[in-house]
C-alpha positions as CSV (number, residue, x, y, z in Angstrom):
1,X,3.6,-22.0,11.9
2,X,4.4,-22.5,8.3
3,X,7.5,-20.0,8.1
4,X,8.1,-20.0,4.4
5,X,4.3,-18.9,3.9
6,X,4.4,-16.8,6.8
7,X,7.3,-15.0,4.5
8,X,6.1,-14.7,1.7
9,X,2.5,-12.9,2.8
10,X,5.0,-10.6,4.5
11,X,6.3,-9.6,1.0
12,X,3.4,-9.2,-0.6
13,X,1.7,-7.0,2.1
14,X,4.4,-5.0,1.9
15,X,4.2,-4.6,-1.8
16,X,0.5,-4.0,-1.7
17,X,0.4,-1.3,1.9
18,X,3.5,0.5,0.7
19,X,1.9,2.1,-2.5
20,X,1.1,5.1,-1.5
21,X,-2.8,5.6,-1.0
22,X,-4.9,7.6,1.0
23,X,-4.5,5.5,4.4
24,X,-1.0,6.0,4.3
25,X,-1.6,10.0,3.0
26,X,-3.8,10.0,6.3
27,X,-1.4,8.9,8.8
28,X,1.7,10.9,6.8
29,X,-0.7,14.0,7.3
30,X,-1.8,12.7,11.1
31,X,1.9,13.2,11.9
32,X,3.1,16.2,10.8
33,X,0.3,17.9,12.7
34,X,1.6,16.5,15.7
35,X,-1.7,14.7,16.4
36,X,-2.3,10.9,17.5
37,X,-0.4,9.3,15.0
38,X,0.2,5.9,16.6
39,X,-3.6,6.1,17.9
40,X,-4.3,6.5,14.0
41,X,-1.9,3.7,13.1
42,X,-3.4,1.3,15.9
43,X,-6.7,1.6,14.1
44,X,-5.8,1.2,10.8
45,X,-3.7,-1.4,11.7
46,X,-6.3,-3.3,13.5
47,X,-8.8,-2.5,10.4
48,X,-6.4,-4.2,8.0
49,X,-6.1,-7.0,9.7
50,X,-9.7,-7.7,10.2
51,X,-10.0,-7.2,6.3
52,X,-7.4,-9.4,5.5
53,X,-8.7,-11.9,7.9
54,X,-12.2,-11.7,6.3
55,X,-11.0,-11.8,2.8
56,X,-9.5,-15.1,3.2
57,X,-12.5,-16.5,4.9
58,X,-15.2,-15.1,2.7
59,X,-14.0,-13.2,-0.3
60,X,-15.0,-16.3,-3.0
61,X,-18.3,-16.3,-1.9
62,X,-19.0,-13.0,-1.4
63,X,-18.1,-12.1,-5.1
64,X,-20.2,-14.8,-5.7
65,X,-23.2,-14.2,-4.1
66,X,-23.1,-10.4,-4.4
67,X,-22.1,-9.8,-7.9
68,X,-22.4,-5.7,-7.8
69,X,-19.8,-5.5,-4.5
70,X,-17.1,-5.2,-6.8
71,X,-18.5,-2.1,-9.4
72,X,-20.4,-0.4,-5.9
73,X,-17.0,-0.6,-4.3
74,X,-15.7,1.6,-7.3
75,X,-18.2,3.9,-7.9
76,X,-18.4,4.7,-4.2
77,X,-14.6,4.5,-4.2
78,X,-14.1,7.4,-6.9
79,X,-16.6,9.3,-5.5
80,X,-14.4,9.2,-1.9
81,X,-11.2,10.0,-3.6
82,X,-12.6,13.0,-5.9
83,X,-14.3,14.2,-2.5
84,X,-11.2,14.3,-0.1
85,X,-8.8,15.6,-3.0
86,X,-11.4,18.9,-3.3
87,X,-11.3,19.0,0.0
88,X,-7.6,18.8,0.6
89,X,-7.3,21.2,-2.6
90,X,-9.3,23.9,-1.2
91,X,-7.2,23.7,2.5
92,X,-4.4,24.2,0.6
93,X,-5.8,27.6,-0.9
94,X,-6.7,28.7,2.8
95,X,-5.0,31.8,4.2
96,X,-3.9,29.4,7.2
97,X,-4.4,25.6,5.9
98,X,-6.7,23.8,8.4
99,X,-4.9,21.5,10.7
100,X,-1.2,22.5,10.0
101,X,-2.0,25.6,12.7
102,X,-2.5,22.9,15.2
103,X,1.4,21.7,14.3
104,X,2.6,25.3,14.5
105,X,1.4,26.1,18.2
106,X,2.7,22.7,19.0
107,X,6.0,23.9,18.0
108,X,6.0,26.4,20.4
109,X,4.5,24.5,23.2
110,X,1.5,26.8,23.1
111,X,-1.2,24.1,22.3
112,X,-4.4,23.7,24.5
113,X,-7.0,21.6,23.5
114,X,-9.3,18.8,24.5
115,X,-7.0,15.6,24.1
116,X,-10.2,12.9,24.1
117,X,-12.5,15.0,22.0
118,X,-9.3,15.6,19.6
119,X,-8.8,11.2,19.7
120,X,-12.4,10.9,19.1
121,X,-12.1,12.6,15.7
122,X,-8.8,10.9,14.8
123,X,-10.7,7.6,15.2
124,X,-13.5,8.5,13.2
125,X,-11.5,9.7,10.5
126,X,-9.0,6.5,10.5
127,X,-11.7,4.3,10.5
128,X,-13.4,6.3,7.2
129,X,-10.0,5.8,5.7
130,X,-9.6,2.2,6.4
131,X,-13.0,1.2,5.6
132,X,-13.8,3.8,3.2
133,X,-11.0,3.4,1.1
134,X,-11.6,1.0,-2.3
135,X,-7.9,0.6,-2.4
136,X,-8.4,-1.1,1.5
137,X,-10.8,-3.8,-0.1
138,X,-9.2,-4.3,-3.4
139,X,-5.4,-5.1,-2.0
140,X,-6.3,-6.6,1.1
141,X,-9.8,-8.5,0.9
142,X,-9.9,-9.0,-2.9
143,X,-5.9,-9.8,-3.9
144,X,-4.4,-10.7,-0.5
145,X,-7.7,-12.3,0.6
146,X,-8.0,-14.2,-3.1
147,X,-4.3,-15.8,-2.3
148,X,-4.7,-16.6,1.5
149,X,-8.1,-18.3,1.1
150,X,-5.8,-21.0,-0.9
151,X,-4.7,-22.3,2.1
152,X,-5.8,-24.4,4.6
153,X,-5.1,-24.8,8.4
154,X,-1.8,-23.2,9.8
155,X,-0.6,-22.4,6.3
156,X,-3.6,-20.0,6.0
157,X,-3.0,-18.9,10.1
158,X,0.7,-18.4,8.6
159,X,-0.7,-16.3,5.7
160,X,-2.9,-14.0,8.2
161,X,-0.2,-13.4,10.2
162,X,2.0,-12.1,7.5
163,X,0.1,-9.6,5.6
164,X,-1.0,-8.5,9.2
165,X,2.5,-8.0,10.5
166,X,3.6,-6.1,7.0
167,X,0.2,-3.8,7.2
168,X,1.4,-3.1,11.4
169,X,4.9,-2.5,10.7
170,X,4.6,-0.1,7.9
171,X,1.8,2.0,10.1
172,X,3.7,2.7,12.6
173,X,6.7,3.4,10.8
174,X,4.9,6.0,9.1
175,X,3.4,7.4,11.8
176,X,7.0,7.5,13.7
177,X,8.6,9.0,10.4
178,X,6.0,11.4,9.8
179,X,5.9,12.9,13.5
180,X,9.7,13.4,13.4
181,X,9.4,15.3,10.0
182,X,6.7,17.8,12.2
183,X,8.9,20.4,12.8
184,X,9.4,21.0,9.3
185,X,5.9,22.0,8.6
186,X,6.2,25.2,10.7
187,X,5.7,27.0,7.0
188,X,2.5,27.7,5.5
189,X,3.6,27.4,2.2
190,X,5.1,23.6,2.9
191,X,2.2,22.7,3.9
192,X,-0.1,23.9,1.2
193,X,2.5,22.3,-0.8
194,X,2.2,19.1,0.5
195,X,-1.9,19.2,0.7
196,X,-1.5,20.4,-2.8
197,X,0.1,17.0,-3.6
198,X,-2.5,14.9,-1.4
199,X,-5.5,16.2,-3.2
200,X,-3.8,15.6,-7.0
201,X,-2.6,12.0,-6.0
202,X,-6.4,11.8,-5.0
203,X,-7.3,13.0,-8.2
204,X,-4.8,10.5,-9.9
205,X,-6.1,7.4,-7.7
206,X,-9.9,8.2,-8.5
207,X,-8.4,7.7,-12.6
208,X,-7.0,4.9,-11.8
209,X,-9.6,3.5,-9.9
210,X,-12.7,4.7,-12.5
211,X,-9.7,3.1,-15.4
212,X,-9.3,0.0,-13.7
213,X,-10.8,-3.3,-14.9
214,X,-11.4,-6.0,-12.1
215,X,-10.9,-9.7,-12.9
216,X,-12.3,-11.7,-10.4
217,X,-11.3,-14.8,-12.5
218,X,-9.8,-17.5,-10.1
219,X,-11.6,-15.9,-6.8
């Protein structure tokens, strides 16, 4: 294994996964409602990774051959991100926010609910987050996908493994972080504080996103 490009790729996945976006929104909220976070974290994990693996084997001729991936991907992209921040904007008008109640009762060891049905939904959702999620595609299949499919044999394995290990790491240090901070969110009006947060960096993401220009030159 090529250690210095191994290295590197784990720098820039860091700088890319670290931003915060609504994956890492997901997880943080995943958390402090006491649910399945590493569960969540697995999947996204193993979503990135696939992506990043694909982007480096495919991304130049998939721009190529399907010119309208890249404006579909933003469209669709603004549409998700206007969508979940409404959604998350009107839980945190609720008398009693939606899924917060769940971390209260946990609190109090009073919880009673059906564990695989409750997994079931948490994998559906992470998986509508991972590969959902325009932000997904455009750091890890367009930019980190663009960089690794510059290299060839174990340099490119060495590349994969990087980004992958950054996009793992950070997961699950969210989800540990997030499910420690539970307890905190006992309050009603934290958490319509913090949804009220989610759903305006939604609203600021779907700006950027509708703003942003994509230059494919070089892919």
């Amino acid at each position: 294994m090529d250690f210095s490009v191994y290295c590197a790729a784990l720098v820039m996945g860091f700088g890319l996964i670290v931003a915060i976006g609504a994956q890492n929104l997901f997880i943080i909220k995943t958390g402090l409602q006491n649910k399945n976070v590493f569960l969540v974290a697995g999947v996204a994990s193993l979503c990135d990774v696939a992506l990043i693996v694909l982007g480096t084997a495919f991304v130049g001729r998939l721009i190529q051959s399907v010119p309208l991936f890249i404006p579909v991907m933003k469209w669709a992209g603004c549409l998700f991100l206007v969508y979940y921040g409404i959604a998350t904007l009107a839980n945190a008008l609720r008398t009693t926010p939606r899924g917060f109640e769940d971390t209260e009762r946990t609190v109090h060891g009073t919880l009673a609910h059906s564990r695989h049905a409750g997994n079931v939904k948490l994998v559906m959702a992470a998986l509508t987050f991972s590969l959902l999620n325009p932000h997904v595609y455009l750091d890890l299949f367009l930019i980190v996908g663009n960089f690794g499919s510059r290299f060839s044999g174990m340099k490119q394995v060495s590349f994969i493994l990087g980004a992958s290990t950054a996009s793992c790491v950070w997961f699950f240090l969210l989800g540990f972080a997030s499910k420690k901070a539970a307890r905190l969110f006992k309050k009603r009006v934290v958490t319509r504080c913090l949804d009220a947060a989610v759903a305006l960096i939604m609203f600021f993401l779907a700006y950027s996103l509708y703003t942003f220009s994509f230059d494919v030159t070089g892919i």
